[in-house]
N, C-alpha and C positions, 0 to 999 in steps of 0.2 A: 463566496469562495471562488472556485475557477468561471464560471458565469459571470462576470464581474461586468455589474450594468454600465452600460455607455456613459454614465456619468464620471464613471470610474479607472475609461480609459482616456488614449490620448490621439491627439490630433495629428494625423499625417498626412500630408497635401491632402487638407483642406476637409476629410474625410475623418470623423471618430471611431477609432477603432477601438473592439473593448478586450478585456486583456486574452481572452482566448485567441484571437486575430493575434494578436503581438506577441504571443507564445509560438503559433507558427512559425510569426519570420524572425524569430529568433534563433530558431532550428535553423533554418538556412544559414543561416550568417555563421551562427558554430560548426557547422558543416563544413562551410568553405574555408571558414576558420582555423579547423584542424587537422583539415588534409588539402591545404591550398597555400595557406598563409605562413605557417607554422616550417615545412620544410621546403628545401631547393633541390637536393641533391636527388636528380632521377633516379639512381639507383632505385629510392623508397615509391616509387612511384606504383609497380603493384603493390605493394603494402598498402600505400595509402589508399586507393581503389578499396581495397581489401575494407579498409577501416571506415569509407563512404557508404560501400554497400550493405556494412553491420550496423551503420548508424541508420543509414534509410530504411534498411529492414527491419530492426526492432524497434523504436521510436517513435515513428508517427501513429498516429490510428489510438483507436479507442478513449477512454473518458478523459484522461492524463488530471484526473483529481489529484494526485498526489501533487504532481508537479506545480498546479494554478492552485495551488491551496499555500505556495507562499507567499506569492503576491499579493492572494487576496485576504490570508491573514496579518500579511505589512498593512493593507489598507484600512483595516480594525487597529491595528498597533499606533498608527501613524499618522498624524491629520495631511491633508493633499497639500496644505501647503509648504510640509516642511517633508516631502517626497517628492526632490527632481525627478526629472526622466533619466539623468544618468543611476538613479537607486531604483527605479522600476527596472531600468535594462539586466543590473544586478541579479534583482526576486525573479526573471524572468530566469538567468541563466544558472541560478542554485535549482531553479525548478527543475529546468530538463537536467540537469546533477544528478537529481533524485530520479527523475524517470530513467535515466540511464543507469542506476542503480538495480534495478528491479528487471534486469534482460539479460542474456546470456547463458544463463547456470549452466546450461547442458554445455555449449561448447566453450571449452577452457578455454582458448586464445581471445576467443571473441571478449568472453568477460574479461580478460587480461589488460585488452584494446580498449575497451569500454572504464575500467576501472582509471585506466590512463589518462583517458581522455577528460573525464571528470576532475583528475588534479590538477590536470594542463590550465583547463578551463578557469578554473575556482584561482590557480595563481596569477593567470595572464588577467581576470577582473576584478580579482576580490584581493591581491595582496596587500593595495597601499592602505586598506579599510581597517577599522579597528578592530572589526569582526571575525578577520581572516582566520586567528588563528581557531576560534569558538568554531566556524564551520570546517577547518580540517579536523580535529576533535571531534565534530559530531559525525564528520561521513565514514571516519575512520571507527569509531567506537559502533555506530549503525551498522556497517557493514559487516562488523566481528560479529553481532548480535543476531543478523539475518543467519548467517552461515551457521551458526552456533543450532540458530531453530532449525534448518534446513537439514544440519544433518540430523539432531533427533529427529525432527520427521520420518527421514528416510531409513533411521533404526527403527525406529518402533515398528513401522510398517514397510518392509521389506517387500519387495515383488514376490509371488507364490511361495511364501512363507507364515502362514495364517498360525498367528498368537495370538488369543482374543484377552488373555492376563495384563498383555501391557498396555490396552486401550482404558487407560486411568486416567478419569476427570481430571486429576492432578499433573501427569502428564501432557494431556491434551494442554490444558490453559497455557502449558511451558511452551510446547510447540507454537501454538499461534502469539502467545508474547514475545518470542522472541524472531519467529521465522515472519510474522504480518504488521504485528501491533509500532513496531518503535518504526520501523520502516513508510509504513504506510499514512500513520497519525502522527505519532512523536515528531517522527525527522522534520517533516514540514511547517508546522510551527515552530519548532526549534530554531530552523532557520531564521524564521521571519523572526523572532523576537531577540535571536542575536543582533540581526541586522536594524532591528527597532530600538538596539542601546539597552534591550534588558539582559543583563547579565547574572544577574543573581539568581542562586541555585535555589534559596526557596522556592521563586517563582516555576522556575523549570522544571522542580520536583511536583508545584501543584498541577501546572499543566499535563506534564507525564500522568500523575495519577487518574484526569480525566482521559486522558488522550486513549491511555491503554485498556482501561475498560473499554470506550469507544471501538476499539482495533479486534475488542476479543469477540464483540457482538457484533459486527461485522463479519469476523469469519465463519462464527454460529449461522448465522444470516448466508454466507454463500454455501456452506454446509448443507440448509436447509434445500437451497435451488437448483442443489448439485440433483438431490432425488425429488424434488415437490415441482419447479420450477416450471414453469411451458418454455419448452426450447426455441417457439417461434418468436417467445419475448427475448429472452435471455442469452440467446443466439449462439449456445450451446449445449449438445447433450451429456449429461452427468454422467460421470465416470467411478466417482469413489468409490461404489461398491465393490466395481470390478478389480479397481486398483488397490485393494485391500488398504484405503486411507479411514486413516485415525479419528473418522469425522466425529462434530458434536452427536451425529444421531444415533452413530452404531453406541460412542461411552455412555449417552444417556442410557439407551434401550438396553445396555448390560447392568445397567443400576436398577433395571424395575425388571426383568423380566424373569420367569420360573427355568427352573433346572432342564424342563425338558424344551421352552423356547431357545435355550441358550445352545443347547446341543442341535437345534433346526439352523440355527444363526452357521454355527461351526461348518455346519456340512454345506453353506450355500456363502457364504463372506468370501469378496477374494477370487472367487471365479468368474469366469467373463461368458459363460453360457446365459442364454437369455432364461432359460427356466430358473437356474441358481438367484439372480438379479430380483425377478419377480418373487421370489419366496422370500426373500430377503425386505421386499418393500410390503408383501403381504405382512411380516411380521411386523413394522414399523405401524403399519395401518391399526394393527391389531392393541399393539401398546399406545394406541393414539396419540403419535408423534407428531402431527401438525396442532393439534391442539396442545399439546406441551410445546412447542413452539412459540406458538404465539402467545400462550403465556408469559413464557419465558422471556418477550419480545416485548411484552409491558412493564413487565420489572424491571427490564433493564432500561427501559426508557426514562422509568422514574425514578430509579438508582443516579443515571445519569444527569438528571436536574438536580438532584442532592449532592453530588458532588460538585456539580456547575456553583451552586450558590454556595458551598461551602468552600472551594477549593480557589473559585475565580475572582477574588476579593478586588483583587488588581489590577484583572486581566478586563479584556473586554469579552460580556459575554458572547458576543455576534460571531467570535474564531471560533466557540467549540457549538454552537449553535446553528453555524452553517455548515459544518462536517454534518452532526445530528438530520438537518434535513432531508442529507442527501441517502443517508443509509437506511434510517428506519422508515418500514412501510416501503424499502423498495421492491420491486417485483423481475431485477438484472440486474 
């Protein structure tokens, strides 16, 4: 995936760089790219400041799996010999696409800024491709689907408005399909395998079907780290309880637990006092939620090989095998 061994990258004065390094100065280049090259007329000149400063601040930093998961699913799709460096420059710059996908929500212009940037982007490299239209398509239908999850999210679980009725398994799965799963897993492959010459919607319906299991057990998986997690690993303290979120533990723990657990749940979900918090994780304790976890965390591990050998006929399996690595058994 985004680790992608030195084999795998490419030579520049004289030095191999492998694709995480060339995902870097790729950023730069679309930086200067879009607020340097692109206009003249001062006037835009705080704007475009404006649009440097939201790039550099939300963009760099952190795993950027999403993004180095299309190159390094081109390199499963694609033998190195019939992948120029101008088709890597390409999966480099759908990547940051997608990372810039995924920033903004809270402030509207920025995401406006950012939504822009990514069409600019995707026409000024990707038009003359035969791909072009397969990835406006996808970033357009992806981003209906985030937004779509994003706001059920934020209906079900509304700020200090404690419903524990609509925390339904069945909602939950809708929420992270549509607000994590096509965004996170889908999109990225997507890409790469338009850009790989595969078009055909079977294939991209079999993919999807592993991909999105993948995307649900993952945010199960962050769910889990949000309350279990060491925050000196994971290099943040969980919030969900407090932020009365729809997580997998609270819909499980409403599926197993007694009449009078349920009304201890009510009076402590939702509130941001530390005693509420701890009543709430004492109860999770009590319905032994880390061990239905990791149960839950082997099923779907081996759910997921069944659908790998049944779904990936054609595909290689090393693209949904190197996602799988990186999520299950993680501990951040």
């Amino acid at each position: 995936m985004g680790d992608s061994r030195c084999s795998n990258g490419v030579q520049q004065k004289g030095k191999m760089l492998s694709d995480a390094q060339l995902f870097d100065l790729e950023f730069e280049k679309l930086v200067s790219e879009l607020t340097e090259q692109d206009f003249t007329d001062p006037v835009l000149t705080d704007a475009l400041n404006r649009l440097r400063e939201v790039l550099r601040y939300n963009a760099p930093g952190g795993k950027r799996n999403r993004g180095l998961s299309v190159i390094g699913s081109l390199r499963e799709l694609v033998s190195p010999s019939e992948l120029p460096p101008d088709e890597v420059h390409r999966a480099l710059l759908v990547g940051w696409c997608i990372e810039l996908e995924g920033i903004g929500l809270d402030a509207i212009n920025d995401a406006f800024l950012l939504e822009g940037a990514i069409y600019r982007l995707l026409r000024r490299h990707c038009r003359g491709q035969r791909y072009y239209v397969h990835l406006l398509e996808l970033f357009t239908e992806t981003s209906f689907q985030t937004e779509l999850g994003q706001a059920l999210d934020l209906m079900t679980a509304p700020p200090h408005k404690i419903d524990l009725d609509r925390f339904t398994m069945e909602r939950y799965k809708a929420i992270v399909k549509y607000k994590t799963a096509f965004y996170s897993f889908y999109l990225p492959v997507a890409a790469a395998m338009y850009m790989a010459g595969i078009e055909n919607e079977t294939e991209h319906n079999n993919a999807k079907t592993i991909l999105l299991e993948m995307g649900e057990f993952f945010q199960i998986q962050d769910d889990y780290l949000d309350c279990y997690g060491d925050p000196a690993v994971t290099g943040k303290i969980g919030t969900d309880i407090q932020d009365n979120k729809c997580s997998w533990l609270v819909v499980s723990a409403l599926g197993i637990m007694t009449p009078q657990q349920r009304t201890e749940l009510e009076a402590c979900y939702g509130r941001s006092d530390a005693e509420s918090v701890e009543r709430v994780k004492a109860l999770y304790d009590t319905l032994e939620m880390p061990i239905r976890y990791h149960q839950h965390e082997e099923e779907s591990y081996r759910r997921l090989k069944k659908l790998i050998q049944l779904h990936a006929t054609n595909l290689p399996h090393a693209v949904f095998l190197n996602f799988a690595k990186k999520i299950y058994k993680r501990n951040k």
